[in-house]
C-alpha positions in Angstrom: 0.0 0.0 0.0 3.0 2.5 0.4 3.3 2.5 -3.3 -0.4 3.7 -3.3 0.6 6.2 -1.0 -1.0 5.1 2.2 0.3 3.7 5.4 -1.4 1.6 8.1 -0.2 1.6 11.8 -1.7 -0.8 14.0 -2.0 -0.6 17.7 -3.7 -1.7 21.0 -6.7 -0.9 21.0 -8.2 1.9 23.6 -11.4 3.2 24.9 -12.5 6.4 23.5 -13.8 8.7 26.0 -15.5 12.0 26.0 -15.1 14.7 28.4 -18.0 16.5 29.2 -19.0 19.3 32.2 -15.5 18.1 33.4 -16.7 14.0 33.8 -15.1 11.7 31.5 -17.4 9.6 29.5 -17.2 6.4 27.9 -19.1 4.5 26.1 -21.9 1.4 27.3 -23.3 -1.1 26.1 -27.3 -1.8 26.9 -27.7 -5.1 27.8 -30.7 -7.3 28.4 -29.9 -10.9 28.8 -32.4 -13.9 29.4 -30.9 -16.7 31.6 -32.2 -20.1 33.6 -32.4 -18.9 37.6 -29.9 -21.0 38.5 -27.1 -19.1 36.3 -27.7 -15.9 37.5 -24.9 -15.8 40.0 -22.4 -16.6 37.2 -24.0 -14.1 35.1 -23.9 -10.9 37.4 -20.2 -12.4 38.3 -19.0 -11.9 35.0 -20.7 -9.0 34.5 -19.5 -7.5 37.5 -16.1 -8.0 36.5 -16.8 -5.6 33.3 -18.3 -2.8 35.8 -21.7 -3.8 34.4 -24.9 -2.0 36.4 -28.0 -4.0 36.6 -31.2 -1.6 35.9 -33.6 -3.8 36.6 -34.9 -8.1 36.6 -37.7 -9.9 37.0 -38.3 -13.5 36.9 -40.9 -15.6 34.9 -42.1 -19.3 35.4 -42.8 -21.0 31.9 -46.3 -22.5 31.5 -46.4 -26.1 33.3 -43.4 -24.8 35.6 -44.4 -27.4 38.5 -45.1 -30.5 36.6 -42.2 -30.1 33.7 -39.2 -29.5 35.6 -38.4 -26.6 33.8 -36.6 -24.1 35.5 -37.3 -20.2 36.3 -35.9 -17.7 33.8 -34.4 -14.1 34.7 -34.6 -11.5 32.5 -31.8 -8.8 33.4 -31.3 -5.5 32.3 -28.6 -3.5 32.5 -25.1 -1.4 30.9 -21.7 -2.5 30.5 -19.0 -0.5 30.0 -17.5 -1.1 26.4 -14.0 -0.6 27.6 
């Protein structure tokens, strides 16, 4: 591509932030995820280790919940930083 005239640099990659009123901004990411009850602790784990925020969750129980087995499901709002 140098003959061409261009030239490409590649680097590690970084957030790009935004300074506004004197806070720094970055950007998020709006989440909503849809998991079985019983991985929810994994789920805000992981999460939590990207400095996610939960909004807001509720839980629903799919038709027949008592005489299928099946389990509780979590619905989970929330952001994630995209850093």
């Amino acid at each position: 591509m140098r003959r061409e005239g261009f030239e490409l640099t590649v680097g590690k990659p970084q957030v790009v932030t935004k300074i506004v009123d004197g806070k720094v901004h970055e950007p998020v990411e709006h989440v909503t995820i849809d998991v079985p009850e019983e991985f929810v602790g994994n789920v805000t784990t992981l999460l939590a280790t990207r400095k996610g925020t939960m909004t807001t969750w509720s839980t629903t129980a799919p038709v027949g919940f008592v005489s299928n087995g099946e389990s509780r499901r979590v619905d989970w709002w929330g952001c994630v930083p995209n850093s």
